[in-house]
PDB file with one MODEL, atoms N, CA, C and O in Angstrom:
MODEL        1
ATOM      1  N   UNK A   1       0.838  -1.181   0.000  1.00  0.00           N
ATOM      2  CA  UNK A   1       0.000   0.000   0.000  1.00  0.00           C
ATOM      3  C   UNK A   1       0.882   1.243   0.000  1.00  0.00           C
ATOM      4  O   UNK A   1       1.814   1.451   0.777  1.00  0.00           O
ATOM      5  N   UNK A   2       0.479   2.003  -0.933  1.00  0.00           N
ATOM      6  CA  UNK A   2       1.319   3.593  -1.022  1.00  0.00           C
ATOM      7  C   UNK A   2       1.038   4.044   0.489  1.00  0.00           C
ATOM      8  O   UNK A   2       0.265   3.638   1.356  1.00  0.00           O
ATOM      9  N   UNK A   3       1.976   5.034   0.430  1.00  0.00           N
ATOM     10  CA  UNK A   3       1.758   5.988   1.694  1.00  0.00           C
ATOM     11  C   UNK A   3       1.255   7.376   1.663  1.00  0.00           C
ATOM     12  O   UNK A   3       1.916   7.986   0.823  1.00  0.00           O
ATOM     13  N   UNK A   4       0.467   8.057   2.155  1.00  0.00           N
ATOM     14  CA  UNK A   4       0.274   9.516   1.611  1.00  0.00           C
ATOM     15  C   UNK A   4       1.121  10.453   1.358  1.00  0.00           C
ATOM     16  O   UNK A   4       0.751  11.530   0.889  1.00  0.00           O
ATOM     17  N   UNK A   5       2.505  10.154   1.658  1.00  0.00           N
ATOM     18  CA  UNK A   5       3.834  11.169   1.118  1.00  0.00           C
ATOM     19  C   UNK A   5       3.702  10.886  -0.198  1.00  0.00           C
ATOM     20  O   UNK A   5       3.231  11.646  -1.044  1.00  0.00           O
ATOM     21  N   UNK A   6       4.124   9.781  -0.372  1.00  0.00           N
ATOM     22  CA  UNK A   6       3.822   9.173  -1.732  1.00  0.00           C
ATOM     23  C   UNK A   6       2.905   9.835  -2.973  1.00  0.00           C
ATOM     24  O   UNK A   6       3.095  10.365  -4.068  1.00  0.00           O
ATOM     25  N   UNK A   7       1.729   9.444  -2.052  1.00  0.00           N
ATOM     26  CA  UNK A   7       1.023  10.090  -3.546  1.00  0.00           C
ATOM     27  C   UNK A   7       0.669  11.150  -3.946  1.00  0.00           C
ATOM     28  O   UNK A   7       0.168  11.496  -5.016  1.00  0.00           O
ATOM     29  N   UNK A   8       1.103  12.002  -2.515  1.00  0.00           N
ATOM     30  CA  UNK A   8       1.456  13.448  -2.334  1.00  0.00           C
ATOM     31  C   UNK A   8       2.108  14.031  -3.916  1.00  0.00           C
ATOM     32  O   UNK A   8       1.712  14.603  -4.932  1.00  0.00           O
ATOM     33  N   UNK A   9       3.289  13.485  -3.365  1.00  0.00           N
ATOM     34  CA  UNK A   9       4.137  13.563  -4.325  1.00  0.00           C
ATOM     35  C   UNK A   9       4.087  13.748  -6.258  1.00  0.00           C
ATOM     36  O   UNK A   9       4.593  14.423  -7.155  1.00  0.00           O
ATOM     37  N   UNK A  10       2.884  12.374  -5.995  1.00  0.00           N
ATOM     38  CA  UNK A  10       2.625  11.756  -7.489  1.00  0.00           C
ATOM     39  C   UNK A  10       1.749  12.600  -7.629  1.00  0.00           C
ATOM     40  O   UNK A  10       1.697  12.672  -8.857  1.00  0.00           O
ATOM     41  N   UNK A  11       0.933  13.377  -7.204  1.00  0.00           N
ATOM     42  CA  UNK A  11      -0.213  14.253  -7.347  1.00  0.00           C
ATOM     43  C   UNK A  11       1.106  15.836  -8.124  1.00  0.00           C
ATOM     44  O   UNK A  11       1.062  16.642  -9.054  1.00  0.00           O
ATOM     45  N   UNK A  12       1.742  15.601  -7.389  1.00  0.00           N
ATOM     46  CA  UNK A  12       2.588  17.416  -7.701  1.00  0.00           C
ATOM     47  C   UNK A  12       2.871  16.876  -8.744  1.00  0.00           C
ATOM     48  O   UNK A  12       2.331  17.416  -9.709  1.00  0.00           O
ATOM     49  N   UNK A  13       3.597  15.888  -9.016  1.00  0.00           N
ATOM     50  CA  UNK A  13       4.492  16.046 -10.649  1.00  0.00           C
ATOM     51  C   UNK A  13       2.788  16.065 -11.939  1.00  0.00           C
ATOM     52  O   UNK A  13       2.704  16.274 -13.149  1.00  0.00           O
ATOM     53  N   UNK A  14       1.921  15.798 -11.066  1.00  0.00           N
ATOM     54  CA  UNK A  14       1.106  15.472 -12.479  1.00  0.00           C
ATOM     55  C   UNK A  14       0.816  16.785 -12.613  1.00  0.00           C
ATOM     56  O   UNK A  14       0.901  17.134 -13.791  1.00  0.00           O
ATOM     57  N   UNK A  15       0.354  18.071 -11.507  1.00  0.00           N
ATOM     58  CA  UNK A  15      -0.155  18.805 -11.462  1.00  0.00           C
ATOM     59  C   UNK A  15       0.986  19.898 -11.655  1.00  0.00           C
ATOM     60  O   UNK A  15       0.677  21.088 -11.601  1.00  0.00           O
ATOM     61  N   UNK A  16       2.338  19.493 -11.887  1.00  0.00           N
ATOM     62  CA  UNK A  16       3.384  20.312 -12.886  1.00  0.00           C
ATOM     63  C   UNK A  16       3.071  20.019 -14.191  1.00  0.00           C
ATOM     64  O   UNK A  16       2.844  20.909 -15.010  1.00  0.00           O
ATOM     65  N   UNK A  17       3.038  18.809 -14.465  1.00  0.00           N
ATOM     66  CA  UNK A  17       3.029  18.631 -15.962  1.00  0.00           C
ATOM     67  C   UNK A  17       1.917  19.135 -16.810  1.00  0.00           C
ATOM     68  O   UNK A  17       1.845  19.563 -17.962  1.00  0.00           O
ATOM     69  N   UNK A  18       1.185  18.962 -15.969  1.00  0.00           N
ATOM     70  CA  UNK A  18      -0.483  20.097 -16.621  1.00  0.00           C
ATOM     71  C   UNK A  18      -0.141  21.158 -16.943  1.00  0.00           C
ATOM     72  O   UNK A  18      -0.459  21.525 -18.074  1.00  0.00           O
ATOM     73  N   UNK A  19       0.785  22.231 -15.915  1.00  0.00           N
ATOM     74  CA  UNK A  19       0.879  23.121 -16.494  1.00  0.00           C
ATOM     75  C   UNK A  19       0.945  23.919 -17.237  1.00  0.00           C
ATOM     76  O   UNK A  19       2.056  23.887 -17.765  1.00  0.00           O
ATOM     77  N   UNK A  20       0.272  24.766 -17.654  1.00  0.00           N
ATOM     78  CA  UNK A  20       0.462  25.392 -19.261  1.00  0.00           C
ATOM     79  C   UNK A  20       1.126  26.916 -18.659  1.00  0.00           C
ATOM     80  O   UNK A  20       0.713  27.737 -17.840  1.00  0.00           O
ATOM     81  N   UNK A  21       2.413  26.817 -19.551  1.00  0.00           N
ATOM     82  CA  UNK A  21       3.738  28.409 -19.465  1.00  0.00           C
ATOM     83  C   UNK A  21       2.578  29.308 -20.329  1.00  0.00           C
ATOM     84  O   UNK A  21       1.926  28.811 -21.247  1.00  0.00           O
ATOM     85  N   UNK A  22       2.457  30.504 -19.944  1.00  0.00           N
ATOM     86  CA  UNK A  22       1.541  31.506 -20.368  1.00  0.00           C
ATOM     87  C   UNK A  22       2.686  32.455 -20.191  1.00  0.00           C
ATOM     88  O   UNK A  22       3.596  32.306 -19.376  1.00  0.00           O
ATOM     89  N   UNK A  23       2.509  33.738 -21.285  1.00  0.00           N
ATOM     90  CA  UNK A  23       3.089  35.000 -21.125  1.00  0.00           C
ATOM     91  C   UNK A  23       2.706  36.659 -21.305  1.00  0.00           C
ATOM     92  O   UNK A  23       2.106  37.107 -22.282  1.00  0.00           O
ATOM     93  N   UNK A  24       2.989  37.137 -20.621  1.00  0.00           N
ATOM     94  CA  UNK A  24       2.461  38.194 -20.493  1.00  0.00           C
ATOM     95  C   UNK A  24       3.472  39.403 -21.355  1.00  0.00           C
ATOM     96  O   UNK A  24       4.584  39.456 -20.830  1.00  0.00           O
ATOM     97  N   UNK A  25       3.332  40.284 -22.446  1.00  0.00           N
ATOM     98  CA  UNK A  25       3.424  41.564 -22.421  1.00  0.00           C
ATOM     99  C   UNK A  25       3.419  42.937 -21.420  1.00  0.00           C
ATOM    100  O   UNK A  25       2.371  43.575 -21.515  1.00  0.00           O
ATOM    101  N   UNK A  26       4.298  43.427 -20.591  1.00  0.00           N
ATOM    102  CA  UNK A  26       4.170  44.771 -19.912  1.00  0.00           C
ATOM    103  C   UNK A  26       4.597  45.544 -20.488  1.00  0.00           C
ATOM    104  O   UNK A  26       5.699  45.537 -21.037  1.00  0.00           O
ATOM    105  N   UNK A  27       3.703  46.478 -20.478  1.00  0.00           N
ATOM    106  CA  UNK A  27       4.103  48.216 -20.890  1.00  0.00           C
ATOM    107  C   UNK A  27       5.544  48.896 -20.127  1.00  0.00           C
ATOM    108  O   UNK A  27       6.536  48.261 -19.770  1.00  0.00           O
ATOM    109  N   UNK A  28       5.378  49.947 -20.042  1.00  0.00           N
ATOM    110  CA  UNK A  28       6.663  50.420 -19.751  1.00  0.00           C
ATOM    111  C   UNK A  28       6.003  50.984 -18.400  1.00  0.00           C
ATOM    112  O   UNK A  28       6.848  50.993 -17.504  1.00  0.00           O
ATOM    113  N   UNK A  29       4.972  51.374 -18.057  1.00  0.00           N
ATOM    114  CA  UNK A  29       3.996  51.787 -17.175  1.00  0.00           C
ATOM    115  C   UNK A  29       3.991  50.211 -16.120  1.00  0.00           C
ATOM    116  O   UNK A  29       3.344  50.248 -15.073  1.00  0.00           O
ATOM    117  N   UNK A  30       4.752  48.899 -16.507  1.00  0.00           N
ATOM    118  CA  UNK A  30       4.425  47.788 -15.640  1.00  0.00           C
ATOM    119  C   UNK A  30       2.638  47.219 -16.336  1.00  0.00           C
ATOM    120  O   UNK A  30       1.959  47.634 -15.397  1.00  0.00           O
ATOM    121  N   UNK A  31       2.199  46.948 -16.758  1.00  0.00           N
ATOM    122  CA  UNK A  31       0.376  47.046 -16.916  1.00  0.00           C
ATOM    123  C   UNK A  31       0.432  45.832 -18.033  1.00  0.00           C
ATOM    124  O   UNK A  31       1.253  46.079 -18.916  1.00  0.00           O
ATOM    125  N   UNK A  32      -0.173  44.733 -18.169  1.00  0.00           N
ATOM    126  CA  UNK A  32      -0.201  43.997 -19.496  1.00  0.00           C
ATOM    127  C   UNK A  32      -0.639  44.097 -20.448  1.00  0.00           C
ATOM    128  O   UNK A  32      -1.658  43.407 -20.417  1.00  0.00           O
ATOM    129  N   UNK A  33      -0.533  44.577 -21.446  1.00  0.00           N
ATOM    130  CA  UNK A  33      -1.396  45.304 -22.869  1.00  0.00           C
ATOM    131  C   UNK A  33      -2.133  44.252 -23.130  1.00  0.00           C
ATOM    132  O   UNK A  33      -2.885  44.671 -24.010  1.00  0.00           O
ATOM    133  N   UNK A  34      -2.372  43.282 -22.956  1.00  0.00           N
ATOM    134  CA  UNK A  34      -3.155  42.493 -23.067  1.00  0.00           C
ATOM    135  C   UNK A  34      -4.738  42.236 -21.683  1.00  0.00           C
ATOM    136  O   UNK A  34      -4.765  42.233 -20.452  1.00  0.00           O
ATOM    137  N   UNK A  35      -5.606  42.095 -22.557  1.00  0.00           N
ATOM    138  CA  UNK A  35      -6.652  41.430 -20.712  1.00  0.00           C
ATOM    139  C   UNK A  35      -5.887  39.654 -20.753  1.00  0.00           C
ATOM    140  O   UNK A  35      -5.161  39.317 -19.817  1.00  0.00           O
ATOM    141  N   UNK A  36      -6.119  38.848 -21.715  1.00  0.00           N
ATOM    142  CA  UNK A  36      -5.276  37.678 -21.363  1.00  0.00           C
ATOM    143  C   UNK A  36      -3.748  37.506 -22.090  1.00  0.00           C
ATOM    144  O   UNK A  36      -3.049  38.091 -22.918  1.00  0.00           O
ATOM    145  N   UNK A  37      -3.705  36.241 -21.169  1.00  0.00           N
ATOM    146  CA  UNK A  37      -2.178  36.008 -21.384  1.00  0.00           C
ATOM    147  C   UNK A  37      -1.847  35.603 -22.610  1.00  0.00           C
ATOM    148  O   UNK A  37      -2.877  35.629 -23.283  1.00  0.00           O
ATOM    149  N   UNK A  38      -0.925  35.234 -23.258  1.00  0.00           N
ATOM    150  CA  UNK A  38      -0.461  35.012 -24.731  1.00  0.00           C
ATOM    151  C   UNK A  38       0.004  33.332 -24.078  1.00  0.00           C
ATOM    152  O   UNK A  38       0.700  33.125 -23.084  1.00  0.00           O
ATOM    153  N   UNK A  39      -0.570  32.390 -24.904  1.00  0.00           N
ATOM    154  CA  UNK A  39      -0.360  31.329 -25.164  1.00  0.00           C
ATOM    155  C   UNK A  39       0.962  30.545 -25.360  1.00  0.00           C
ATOM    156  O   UNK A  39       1.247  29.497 -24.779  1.00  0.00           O
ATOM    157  N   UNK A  40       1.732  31.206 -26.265  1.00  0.00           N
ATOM    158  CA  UNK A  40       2.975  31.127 -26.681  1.00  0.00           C
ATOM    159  C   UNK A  40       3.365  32.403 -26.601  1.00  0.00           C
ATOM    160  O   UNK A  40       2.666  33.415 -26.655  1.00  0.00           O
ATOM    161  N   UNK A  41       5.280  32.229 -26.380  1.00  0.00           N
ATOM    162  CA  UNK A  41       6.028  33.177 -26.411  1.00  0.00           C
ATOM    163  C   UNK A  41       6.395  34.215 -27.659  1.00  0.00           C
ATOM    164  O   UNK A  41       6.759  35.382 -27.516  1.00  0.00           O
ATOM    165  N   UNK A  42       6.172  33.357 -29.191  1.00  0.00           N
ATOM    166  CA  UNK A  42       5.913  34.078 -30.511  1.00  0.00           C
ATOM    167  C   UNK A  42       4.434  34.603 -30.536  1.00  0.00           C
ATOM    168  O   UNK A  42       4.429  35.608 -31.247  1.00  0.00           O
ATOM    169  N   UNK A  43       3.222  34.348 -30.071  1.00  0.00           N
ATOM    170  CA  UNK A  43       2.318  35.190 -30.056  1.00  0.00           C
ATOM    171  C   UNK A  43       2.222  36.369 -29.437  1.00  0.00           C
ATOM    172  O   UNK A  43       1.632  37.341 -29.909  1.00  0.00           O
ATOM    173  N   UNK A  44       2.750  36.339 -28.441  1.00  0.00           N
ATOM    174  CA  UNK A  44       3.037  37.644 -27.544  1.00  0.00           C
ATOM    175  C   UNK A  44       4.233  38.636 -28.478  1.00  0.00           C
ATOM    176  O   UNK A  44       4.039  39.848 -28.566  1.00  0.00           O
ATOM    177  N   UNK A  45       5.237  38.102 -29.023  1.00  0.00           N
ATOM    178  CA  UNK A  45       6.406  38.965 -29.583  1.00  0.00           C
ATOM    179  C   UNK A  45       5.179  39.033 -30.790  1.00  0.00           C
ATOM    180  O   UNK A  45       5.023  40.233 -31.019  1.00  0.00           O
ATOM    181  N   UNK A  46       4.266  38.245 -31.635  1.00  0.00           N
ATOM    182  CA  UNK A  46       3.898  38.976 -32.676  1.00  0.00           C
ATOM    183  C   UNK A  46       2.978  40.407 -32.258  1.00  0.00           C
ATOM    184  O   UNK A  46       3.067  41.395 -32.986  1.00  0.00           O
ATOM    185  N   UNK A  47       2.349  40.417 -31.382  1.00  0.00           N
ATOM    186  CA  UNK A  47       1.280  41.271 -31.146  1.00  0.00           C
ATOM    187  C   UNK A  47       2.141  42.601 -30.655  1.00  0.00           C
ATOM    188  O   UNK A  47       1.668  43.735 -30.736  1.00  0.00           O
ATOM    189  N   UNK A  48       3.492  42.315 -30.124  1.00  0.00           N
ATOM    190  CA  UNK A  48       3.870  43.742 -29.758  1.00  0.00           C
ATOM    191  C   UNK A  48       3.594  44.953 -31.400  1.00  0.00           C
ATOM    192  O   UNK A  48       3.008  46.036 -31.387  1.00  0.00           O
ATOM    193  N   UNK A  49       4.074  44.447 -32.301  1.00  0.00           N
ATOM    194  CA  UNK A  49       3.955  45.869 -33.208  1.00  0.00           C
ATOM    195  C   UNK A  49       2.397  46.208 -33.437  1.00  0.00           C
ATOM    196  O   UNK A  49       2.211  47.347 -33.866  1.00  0.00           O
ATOM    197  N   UNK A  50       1.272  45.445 -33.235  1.00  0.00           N
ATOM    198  CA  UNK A  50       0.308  45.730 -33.564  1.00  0.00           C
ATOM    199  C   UNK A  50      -0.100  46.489 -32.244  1.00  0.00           C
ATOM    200  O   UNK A  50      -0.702  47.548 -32.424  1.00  0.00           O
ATOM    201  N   UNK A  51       0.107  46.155 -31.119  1.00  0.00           N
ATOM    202  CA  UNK A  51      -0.411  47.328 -30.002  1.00  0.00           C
ATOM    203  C   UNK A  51       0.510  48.480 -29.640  1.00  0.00           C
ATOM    204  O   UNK A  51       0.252  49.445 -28.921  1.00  0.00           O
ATOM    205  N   UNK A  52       1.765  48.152 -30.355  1.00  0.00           N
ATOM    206  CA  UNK A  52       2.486  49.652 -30.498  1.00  0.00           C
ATOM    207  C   UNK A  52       2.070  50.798 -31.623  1.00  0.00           C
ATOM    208  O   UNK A  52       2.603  51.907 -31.665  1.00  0.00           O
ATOM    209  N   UNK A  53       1.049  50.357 -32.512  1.00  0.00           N
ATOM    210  CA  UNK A  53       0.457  51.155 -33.810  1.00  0.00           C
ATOM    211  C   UNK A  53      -0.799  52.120 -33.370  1.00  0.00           C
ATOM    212  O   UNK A  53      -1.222  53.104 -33.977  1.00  0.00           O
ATOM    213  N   UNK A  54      -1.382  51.420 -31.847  1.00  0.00           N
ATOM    214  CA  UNK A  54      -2.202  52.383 -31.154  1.00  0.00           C
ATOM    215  C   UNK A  54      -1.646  53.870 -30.813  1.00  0.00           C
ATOM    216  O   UNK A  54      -2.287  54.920 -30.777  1.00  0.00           O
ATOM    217  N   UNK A  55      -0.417  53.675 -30.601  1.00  0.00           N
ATOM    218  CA  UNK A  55       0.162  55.548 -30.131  1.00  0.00           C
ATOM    219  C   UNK A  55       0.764  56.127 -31.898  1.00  0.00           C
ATOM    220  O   UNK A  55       1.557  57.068 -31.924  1.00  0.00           O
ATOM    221  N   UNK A  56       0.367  55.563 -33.070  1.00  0.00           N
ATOM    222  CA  UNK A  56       1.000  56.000 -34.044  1.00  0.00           C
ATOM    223  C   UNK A  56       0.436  57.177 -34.665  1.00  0.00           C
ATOM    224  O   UNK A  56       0.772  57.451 -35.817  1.00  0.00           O
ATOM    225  N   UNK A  57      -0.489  58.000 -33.956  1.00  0.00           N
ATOM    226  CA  UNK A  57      -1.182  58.954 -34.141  1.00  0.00           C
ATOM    227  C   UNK A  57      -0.438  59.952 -33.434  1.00  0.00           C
ATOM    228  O   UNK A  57       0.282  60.790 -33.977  1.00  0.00           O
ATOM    229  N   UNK A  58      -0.649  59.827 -32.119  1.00  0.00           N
ATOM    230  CA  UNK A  58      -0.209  61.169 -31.541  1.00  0.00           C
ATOM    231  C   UNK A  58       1.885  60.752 -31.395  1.00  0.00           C
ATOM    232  O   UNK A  58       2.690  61.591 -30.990  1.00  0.00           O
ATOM    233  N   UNK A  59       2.245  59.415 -31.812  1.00  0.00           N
ATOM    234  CA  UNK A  59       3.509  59.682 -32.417  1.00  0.00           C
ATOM    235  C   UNK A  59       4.387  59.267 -31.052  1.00  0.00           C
ATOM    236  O   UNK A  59       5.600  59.066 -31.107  1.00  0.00           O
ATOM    237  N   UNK A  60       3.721  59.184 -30.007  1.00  0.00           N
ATOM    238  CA  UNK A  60       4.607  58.183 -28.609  1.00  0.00           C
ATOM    239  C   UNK A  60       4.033  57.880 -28.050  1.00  0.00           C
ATOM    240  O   UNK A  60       2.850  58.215 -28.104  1.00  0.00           O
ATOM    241  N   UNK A  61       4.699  56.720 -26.800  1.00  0.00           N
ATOM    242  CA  UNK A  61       3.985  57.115 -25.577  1.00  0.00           C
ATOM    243  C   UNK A  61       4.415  57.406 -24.127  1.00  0.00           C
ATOM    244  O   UNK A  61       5.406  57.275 -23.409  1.00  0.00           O
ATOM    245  N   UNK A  62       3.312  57.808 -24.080  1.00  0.00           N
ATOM    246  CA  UNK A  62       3.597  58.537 -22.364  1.00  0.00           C
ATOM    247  C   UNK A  62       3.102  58.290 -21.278  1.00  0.00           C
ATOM    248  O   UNK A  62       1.955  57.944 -20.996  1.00  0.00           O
ATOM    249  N   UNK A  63       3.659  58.404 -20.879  1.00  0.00           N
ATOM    250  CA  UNK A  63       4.204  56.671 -19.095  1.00  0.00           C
ATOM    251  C   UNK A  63       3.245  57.925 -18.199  1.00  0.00           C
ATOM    252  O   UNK A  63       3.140  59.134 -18.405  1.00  0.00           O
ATOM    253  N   UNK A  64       2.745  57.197 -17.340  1.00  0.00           N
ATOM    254  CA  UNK A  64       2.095  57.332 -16.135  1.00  0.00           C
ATOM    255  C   UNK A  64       3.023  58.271 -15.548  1.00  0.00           C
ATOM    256  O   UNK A  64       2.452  59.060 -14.795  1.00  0.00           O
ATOM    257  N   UNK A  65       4.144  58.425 -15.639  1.00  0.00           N
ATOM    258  CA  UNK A  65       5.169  59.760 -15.162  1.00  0.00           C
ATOM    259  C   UNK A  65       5.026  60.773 -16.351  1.00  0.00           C
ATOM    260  O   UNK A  65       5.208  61.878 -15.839  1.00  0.00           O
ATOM    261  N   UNK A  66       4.902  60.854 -17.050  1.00  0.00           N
ATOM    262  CA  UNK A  66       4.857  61.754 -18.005  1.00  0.00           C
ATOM    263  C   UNK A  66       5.919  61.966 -19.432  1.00  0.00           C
ATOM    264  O   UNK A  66       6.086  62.888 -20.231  1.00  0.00           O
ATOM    265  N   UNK A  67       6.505  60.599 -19.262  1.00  0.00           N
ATOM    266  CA  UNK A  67       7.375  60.480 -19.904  1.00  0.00           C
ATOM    267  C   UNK A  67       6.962  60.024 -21.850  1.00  0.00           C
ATOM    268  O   UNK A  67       6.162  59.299 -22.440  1.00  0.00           O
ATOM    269  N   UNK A  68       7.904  60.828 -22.158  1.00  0.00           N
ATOM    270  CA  UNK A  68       7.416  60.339 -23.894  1.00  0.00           C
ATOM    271  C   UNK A  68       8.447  59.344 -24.266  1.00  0.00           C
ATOM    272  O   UNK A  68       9.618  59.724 -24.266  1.00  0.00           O
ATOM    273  N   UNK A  69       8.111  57.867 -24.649  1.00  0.00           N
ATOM    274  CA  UNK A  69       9.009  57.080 -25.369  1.00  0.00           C
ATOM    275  C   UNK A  69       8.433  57.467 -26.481  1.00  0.00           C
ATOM    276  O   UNK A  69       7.278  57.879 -26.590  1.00  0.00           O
ATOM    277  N   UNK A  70       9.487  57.300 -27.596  1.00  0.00           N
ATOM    278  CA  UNK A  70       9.403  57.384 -29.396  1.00  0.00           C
ATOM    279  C   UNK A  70       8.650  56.193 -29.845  1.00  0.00           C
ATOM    280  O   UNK A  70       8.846  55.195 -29.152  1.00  0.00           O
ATOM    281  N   UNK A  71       7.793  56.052 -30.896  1.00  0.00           N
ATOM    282  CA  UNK A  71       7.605  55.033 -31.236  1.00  0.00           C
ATOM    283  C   UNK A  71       8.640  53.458 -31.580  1.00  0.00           C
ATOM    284  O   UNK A  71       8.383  52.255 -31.516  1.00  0.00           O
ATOM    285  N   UNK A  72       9.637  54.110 -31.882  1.00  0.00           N
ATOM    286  CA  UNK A  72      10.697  53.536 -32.888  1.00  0.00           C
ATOM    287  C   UNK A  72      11.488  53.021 -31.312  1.00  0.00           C
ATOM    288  O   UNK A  72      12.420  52.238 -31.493  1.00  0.00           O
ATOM    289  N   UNK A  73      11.333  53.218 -30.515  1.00  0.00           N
ATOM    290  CA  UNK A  73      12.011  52.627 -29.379  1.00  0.00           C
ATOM    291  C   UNK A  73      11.408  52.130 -27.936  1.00  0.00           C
ATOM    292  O   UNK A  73      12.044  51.709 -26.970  1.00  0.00           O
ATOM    293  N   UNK A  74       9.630  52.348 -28.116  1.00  0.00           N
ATOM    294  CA  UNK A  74       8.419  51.470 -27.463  1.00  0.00           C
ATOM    295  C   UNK A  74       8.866  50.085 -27.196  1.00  0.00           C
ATOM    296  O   UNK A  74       8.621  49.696 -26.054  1.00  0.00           O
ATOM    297  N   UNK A  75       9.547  49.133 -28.089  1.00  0.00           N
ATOM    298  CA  UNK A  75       9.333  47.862 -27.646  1.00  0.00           C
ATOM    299  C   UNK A  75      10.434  47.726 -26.943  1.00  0.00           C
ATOM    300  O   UNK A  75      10.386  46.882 -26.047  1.00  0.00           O
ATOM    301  N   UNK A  76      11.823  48.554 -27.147  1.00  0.00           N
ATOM    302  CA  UNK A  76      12.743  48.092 -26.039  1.00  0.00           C
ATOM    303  C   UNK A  76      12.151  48.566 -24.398  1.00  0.00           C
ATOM    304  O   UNK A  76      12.679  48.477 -23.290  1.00  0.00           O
ATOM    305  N   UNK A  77      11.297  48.904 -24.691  1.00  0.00           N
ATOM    306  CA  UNK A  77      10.706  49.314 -23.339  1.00  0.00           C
ATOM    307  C   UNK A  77       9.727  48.238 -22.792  1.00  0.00           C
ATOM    308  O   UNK A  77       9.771  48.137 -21.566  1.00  0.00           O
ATOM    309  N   UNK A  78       8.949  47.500 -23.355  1.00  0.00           N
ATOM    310  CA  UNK A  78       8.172  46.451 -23.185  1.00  0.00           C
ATOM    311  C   UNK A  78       9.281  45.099 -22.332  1.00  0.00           C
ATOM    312  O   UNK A  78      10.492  44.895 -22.407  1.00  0.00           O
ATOM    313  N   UNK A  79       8.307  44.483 -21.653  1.00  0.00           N
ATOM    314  CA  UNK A  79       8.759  43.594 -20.897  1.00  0.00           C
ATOM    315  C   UNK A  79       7.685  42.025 -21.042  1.00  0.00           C
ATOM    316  O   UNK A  79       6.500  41.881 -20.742  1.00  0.00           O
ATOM    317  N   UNK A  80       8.727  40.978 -21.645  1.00  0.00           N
ATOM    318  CA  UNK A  80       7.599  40.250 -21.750  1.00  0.00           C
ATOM    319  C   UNK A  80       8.277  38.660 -20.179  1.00  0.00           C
ATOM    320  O   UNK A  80       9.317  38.084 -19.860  1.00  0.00           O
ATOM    321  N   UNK A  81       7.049  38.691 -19.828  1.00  0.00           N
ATOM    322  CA  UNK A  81       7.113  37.229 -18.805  1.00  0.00           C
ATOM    323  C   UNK A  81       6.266  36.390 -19.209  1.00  0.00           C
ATOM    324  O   UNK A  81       5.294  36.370 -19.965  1.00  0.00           O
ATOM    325  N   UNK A  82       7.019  35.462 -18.332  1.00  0.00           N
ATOM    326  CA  UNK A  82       6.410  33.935 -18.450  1.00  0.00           C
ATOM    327  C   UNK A  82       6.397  33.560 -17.064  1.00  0.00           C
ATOM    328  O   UNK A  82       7.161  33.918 -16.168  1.00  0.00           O
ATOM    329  N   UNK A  83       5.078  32.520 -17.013  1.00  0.00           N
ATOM    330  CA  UNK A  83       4.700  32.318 -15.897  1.00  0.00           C
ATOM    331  C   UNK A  83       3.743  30.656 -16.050  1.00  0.00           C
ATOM    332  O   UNK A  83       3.288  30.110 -17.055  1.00  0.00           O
ATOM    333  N   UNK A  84       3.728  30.341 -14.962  1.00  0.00           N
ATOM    334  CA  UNK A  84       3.222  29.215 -15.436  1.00  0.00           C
ATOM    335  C   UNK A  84       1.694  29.211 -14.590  1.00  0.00           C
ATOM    336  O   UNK A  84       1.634  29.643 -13.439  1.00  0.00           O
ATOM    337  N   UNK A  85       0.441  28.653 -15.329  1.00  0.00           N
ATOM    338  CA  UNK A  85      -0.852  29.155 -15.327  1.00  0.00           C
ATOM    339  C   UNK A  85      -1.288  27.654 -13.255  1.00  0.00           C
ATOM    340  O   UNK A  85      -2.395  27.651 -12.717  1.00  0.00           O
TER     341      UNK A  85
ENDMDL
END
């Protein structure tokens, strides 16, 4: 007969392996431009130029401090994580 350490145990690795790695996009403000997480790590890098085309009007953007990044240098400002769901 198993022991409850045991299947303790066997319960965590299954309930690692389920895991699904999700990633997040942050602004430069910290905030996720997204409401959900990006699936994959190339879906998240594709969507950065399309939600950087939102400030392509007024031409930057500007941080919760008041700061203007250039368009042309928005994504070195972006921060993308991974996390596991």
């Amino acid at each position: 007969m198993r022991s409850f350490v045991s299947a303790s145990s066997d319960y965590s690795l299954i309930k690692k392996s389920m895991a699904k790695n999700l990633y997040e996009v942050l602004s430069p403000d910290g905030f996720p431009i997204t409401c959900e997480p990006f699936k994959t790590k190339k879906a998240a890098l594709e969507y950065v130029p399309r939600w950087c085309e939102r400030y392509q009007q007024q031409g930057y953007y500007s941080t919760a401090r008041r700061d203007q990044i250039p368009l042309h240098e928005l994504p070195d400002y972006l921060r993308l994580v991974a996390f596991t769901e």
